[in-house]
N, C-alpha and C positions, 0 to 999 in steps of 0.2 A: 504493500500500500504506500510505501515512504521510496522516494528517491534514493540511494547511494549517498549522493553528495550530501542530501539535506539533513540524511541521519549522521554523517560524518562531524555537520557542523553541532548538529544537539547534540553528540558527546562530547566534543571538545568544547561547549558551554556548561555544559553539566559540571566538567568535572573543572571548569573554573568557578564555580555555583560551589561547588563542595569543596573547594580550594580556598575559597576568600569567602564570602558570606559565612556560608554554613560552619564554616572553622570558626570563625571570630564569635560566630555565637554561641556553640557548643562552648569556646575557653570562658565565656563569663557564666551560663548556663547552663548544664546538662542536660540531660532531657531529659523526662520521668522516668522512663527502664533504659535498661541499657539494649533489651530486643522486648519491639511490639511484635505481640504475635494475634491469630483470629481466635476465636474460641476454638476451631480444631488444634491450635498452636501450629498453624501456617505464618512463618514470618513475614511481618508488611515492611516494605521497604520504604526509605522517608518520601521516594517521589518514583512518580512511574511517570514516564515519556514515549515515545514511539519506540524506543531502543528497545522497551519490552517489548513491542507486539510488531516486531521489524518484520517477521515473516509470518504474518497475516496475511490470510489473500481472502478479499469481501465476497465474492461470488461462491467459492470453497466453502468456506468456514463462516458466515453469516448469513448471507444471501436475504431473502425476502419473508416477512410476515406469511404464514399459510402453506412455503413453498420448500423443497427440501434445501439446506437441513434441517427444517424448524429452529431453528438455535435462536430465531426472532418472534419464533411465537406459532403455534401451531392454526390458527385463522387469519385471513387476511385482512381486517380488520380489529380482530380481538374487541378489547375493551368498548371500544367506541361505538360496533355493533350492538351490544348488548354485556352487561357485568357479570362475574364471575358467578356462579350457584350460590346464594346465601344458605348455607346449612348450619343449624347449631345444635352438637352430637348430644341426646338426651335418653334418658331412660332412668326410671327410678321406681321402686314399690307397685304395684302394679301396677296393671294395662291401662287400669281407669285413670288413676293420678298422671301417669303419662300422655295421656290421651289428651288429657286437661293442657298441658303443656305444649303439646304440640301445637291445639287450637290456639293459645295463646301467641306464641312463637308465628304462627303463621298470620294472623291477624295485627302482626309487630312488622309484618314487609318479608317474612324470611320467605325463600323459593325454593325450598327443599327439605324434605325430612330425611333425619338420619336418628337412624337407634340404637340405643346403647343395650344390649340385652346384662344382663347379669351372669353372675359367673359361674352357678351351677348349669344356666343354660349352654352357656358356652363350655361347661365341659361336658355336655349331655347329658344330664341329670335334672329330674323333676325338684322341686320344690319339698315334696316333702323326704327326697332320699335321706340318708343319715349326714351324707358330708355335703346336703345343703342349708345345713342346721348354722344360723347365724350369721348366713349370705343372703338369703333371700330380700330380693328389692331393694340391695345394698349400693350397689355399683353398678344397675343395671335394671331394666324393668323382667320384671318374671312373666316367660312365656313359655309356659308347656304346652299347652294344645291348640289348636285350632280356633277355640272359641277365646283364647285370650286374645289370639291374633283379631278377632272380630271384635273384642274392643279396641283393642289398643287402635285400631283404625276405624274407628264408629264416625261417620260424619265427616270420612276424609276418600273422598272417591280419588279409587289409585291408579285411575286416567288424568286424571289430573296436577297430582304433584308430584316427583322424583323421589324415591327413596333410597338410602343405604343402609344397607343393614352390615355392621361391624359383628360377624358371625365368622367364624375360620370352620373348626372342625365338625360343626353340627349344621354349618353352608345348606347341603344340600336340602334338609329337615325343614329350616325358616322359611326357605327361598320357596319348597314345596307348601307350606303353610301361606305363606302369601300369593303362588299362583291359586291356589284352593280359592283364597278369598276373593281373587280377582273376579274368578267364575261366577261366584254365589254376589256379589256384586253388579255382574253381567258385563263386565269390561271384555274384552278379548283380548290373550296374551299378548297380539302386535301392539297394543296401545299402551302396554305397559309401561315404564321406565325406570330405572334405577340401577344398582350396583349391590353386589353382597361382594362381603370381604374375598373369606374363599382361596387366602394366603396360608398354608398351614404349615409353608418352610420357616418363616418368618417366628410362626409361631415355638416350632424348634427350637431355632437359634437364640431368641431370645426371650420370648414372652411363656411361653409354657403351659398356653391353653390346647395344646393338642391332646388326641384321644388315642387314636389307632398309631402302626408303624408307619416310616413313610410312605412304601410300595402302595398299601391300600388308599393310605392318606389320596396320595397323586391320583388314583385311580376314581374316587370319587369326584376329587375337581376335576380331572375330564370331563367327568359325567355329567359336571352339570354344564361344564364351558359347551358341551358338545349337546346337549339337549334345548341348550339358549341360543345356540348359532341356527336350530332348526327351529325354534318354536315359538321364542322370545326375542326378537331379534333386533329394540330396542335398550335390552339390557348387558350392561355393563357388568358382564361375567366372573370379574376377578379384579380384584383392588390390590395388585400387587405394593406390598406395605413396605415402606423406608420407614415410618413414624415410630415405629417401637424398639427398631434399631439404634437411632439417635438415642431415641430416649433410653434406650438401654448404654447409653455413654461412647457410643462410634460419632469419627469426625463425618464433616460433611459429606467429604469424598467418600468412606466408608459408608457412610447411609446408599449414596448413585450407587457404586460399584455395588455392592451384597442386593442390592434391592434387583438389578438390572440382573445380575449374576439369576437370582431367583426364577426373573420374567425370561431368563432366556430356559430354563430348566422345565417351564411349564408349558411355552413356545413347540420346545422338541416335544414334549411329552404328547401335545395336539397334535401334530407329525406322523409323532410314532402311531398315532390312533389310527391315523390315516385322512385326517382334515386335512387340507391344503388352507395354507398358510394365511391367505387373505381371504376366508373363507370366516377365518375368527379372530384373528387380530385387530383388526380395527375396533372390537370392543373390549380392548385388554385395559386397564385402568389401573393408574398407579396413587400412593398414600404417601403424602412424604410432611417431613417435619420444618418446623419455621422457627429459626434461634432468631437472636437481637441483634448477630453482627449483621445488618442489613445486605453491606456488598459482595460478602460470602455467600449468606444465601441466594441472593441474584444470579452471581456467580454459578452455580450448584445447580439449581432451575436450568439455565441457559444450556450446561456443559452435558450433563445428563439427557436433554431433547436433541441434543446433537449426533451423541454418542449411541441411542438408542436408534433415530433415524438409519446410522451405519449398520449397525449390529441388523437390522431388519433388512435392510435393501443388500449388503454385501456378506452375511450366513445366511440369511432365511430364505433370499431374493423373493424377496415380496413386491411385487408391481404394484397397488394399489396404495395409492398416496397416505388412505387412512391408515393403512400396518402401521406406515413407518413414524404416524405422528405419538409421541408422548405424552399422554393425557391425564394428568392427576388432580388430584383433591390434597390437600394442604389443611393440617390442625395446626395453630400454634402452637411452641412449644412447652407443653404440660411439667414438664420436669423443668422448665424454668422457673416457675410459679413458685412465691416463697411464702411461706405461714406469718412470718416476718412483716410484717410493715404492707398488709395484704393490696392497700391501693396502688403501691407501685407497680405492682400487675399488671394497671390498664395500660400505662405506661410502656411496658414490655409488646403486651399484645398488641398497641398498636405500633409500636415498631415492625414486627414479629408480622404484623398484617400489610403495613408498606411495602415490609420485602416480598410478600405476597405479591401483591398486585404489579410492582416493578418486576418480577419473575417469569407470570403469564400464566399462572395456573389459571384451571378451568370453575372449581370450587372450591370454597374455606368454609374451615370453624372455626370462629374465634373462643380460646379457653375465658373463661368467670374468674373474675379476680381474686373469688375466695376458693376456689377448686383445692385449694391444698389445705384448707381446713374443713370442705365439706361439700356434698353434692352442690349444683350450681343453684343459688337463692333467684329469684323472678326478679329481683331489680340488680344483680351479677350480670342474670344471663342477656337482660334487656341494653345495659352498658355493651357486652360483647359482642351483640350485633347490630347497634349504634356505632359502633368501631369501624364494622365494614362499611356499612353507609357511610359514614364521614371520610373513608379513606377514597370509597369510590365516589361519590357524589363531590367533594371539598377539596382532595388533596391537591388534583393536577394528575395523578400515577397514570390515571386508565386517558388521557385525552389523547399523549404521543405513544405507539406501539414498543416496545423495547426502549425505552428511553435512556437506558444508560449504554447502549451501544457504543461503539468507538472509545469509552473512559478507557482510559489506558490500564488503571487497576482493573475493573473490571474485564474488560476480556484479558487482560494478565491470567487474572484467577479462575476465568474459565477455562483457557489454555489448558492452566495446571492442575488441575481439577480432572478435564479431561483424561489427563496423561495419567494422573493414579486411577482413576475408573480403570483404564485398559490395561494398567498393570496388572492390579487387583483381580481382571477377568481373566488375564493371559498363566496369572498363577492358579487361581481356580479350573482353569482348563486342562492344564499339567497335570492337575489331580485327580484328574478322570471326570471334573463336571462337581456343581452344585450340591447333591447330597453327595458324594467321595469328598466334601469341602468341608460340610456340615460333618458327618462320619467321624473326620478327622480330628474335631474341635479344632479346625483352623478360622474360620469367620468369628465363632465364640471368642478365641485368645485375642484375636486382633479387636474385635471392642471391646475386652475387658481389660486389655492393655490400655488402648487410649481411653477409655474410663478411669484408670487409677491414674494418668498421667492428670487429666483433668481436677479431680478430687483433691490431688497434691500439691494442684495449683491456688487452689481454692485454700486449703487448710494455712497454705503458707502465706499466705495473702499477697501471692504474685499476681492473681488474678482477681480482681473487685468483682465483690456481687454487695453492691449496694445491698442494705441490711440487716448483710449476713456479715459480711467481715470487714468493711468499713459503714459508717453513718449508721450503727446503731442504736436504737435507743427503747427505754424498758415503753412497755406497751401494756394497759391494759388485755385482761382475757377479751377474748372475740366473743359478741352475743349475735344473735338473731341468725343464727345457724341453721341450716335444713336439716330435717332429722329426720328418715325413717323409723318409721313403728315397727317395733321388732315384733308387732301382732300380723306382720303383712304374713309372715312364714306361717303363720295358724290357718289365714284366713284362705291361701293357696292350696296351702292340706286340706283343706276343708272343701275345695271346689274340684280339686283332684278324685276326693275320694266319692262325692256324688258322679264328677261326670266316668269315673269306671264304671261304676253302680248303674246308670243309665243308659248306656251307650249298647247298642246292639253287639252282643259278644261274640254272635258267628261269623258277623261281617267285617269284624276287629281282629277272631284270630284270624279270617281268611287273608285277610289284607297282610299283614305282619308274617303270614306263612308264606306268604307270595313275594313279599319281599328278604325272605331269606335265603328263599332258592333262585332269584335272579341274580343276587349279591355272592352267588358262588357260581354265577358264569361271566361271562365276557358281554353280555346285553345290560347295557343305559338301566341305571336302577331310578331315574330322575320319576317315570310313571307311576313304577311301582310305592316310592314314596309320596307322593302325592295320593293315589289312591287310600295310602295309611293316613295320612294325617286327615282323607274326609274321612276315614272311620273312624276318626277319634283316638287314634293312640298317639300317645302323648312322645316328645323327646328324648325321655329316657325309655322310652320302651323301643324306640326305633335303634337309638344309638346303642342299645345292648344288643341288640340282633349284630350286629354290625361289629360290638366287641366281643360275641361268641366265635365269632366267622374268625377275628382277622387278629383279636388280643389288641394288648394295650402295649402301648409305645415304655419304652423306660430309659434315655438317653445313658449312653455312656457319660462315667464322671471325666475329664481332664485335668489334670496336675497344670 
């Protein structure tokens, strides 16, 4: 992009710049550290010029809004056409309090629901099993059957609004629960829309809501990537997840590289089915996480739609332009959130939401300011998506397309960003592929390394987290807390055990026999679940057929 001569003269200014200026001020004053570095502990250098990005080429490596390599933004208009999906991730104590929230939320401007299930659901377990004793409705809304699904969306027709459901290992279960409801609603699967998570490597490596081993694992998320390219063909298959990666303590670049490492593993797995490639990729969807260093994350957005556009058009060759675009959904980052001094939060999240918007994602959550001392409060969650409005509506981000293009740090850091992505893949591939990575505890070791590098920055106070270890100060207890009713767990046993009681039991076991014996052949089990969830059996009654067949997962430990 830069002339020869013209870079020849900006160095020989430069380093008169750092010769005279920059010397004379450093001997009166030093500079706060002695190395800035990002939150991944990427070093920023005092100034960036052309000299970093001398062998840039715009057409290569930027090119256009909409056009390959996406690296400006996967529509050709973006922002200015219309703003990103307003979603704000909720779930808590049953379907009904939920439900209430939603309505609310969506009467506030939001333009998407997404749902937080609870974590016996997520591990496939009903409500009243033994080890969902003290979880129910905790972190999550409680949905065992069918008929909670019929509340939790009473009054929300699902031709009408998008949903996500953050579901990994019980994917297929909800997703069947909610096309069940589409039906009895009268909608028609095409008009559907939304996303289920449906990541359940992710869930491996770092979060720990998986069920089964992986072989099974993958084979059910075929099943349903492969029953929604024929049936659902609005919906957004797999949310392949970076968000819990970061959050489990990986730098930026580690989030792209493992997440992408992931989407390529599930890619071939469609392959090996025998899909052809653009046949379901264009509804592949990715989760990624949003820190406070703003040009990092910009940064990491940009390097990652670039990196994945290659990986699809030059492995997969994918001819259709959708393959190759990279399409995610973005939460702020939750483990930034400090208990400490709780308002500083909005503060965060709306940094956390700038870098958003300047990035090009397609949807956001923004986190509640109290999230780290309790479910999100109604005037939290109303501030969090007051954030998105003000960022889109106020800021300026969303009027010019990629706006920080050309900053010389900026594409610097996408560069280099890049460049560990493809390490990171090119090592992962050496090792036989994604789970031989996972297998290994190689992805584990490498965020739990830059997790305690972080940690140790923080304790020694190299690293400011306004406060926590500087700007201090004693705080009253926090009042007006959201609190589930630890009666919600009574009140769910109590609807569990009428609706077994009631429910037609020949056409319960026949359904559940039916789905046992397709789950030990090579045939789409997506019908057969579905036919189970209208006859009423519930989550843990499906997911145990499923853990007689296939067992439970138990990770190796690593040193």
């Amino acid at each position: 992009m830069f002339d020869e001569k013209v870079l020849e003269k900006i160095k020989g200014g430069k380093e008169k710049w750092d010769q005279g200026p920059v010397a004379k001020t450093l001997a009166k004053a030093p500079e706060q550290k002695p190395v800035f570095t990002t939150i991944s502990g990427t070093p920023v250098e005092r100034l960036y010029t052309p000299l970093d990005i001398a062998g840039l080429d715009y057409e290569r490596d930027l090119g256009f809004p909409g056009q390959f390599p996406y690296t400006r933004g996967v529509q050709p208009t973006m922002y200015r056409g219309r703003y990103w999906t307003m979603r704000q991730y909720a779930g808590f104590g049953s379907a009904k309090d939920t439900n209430a929230r939603y309505r609310y939320l969506l009467q506030q401007g939001q333009t998407g629901l997404s749902v937080a299930f609870q974590l016996p659901t997520q591990a496939g377990y009903d409500s009243d099993h033994p080890l969902s004793m003290g979880e129910v409705g905790k972190v999550g809304v409680a949905v065992d059957s069918i008929e909670d699904m019929k509340v939790l969306f009473d009054g929300i027709p699902l031709d009408k609004v998008t949903t996500s459901m953050t579901i990994n290992a019980a994917a297929t279960v909800l997703l069947g629960m909610y096309l069940a409801l589409a039906e009895e609603q009268g909608v028609p699967w095409d008009k559907v829309g939304g996303t289920v998570q449906n990541d359940v490597l992710k869930e491996i490596i770092c979060r720990g809501q998986y069920i089964y081993p992986p072989k099974p694992t993958m084979r059910l998320t075929v099943d349903l990537i492969e029953f929604c390219q024929k049936h659902v063909p609005r919906w957004n298959t797999i949310s392949i997840s970076g968000y819990h990666i970061r959050e489990s303590g990986s730098t930026a670049a580690q989030e792209m590289a493992f997440t992408i490492a992931d989407g390529i593993a599930y890619t071939q797995a469609c392959i090996e089915r025998g899909m052809d490639v653009d046949s379901f990729a264009p509804r592949l969807s990715f989760f990624f996480n949003a820190f406070t260093n703003v040009l990092e994350e910009v940064a990491k957005f940009r390097a990652a739609r670039r990196y994945w556009a290659k990986i699809m058009k030059e492995r997969f060759k994918a001819k259709d332009p959708r393959s190759m675009m990279l399409r995610y959904h973005v939460q702020t980052g939750g483990v930034t959130l400090t208990a400490q001094q709780p308002l500083n939060n909005i503060v965060r999240v709306a940094l956390q939401t700038y870098a958003t918007a300047l990035g090009g994602a397609q949807s956001l959550h923004t986190n509640s300011y109290d999230e780290a001392l309790c479910l999100p409060t109604q005037e939290a969650v109303t501030v969090a998506l007051r954030t998105q409005q003000i960022v889109a509506e106020e800021s300026g981000a969303t009027d010019s397309i990629d706006p920080l293009a050309g900053c010389y740090y900026v594409e610097q850091m996408t560069n280099k960003i890049e460049q560990e992505i493809d390490d990171y893949i090119k090592k992962i591939d050496a090792m036989g592929g994604t789970l031989a990575a996972i297998e290994q505890g190689y992805i584990q070791k490498e965020i739990q390394n830059s997790a305690y590098r972080f940690q140790k920055e923080i304790e020694s106070g190299e690293r400011v987290y306004v406060g926590i270890n500087k700007y201090t100060m004693e705080e009253p207890p926090p009042t007006n807390l959201l609190k589930v009713d630890m009666s919600v767990g009574d009140v769910e046993a109590a609807k569990l055990k009428k609706l077994r009681a009631e429910r037609d039991q020949a056409k319960w076991k026949a359904a559940l026999d039916k789905l046992r014996q397709v789950s030990q052949t090579d045939e789409n089990v997506m019908p057969a679940v579905i036919e189970a969830v209208k006859a009423k059996a519930t989550v843990g009654e499906i997911c145990d057929v499923w853990r007689d067949i296939y067992g439970q997962y138990r990770p190796k430990e690593f040193v």
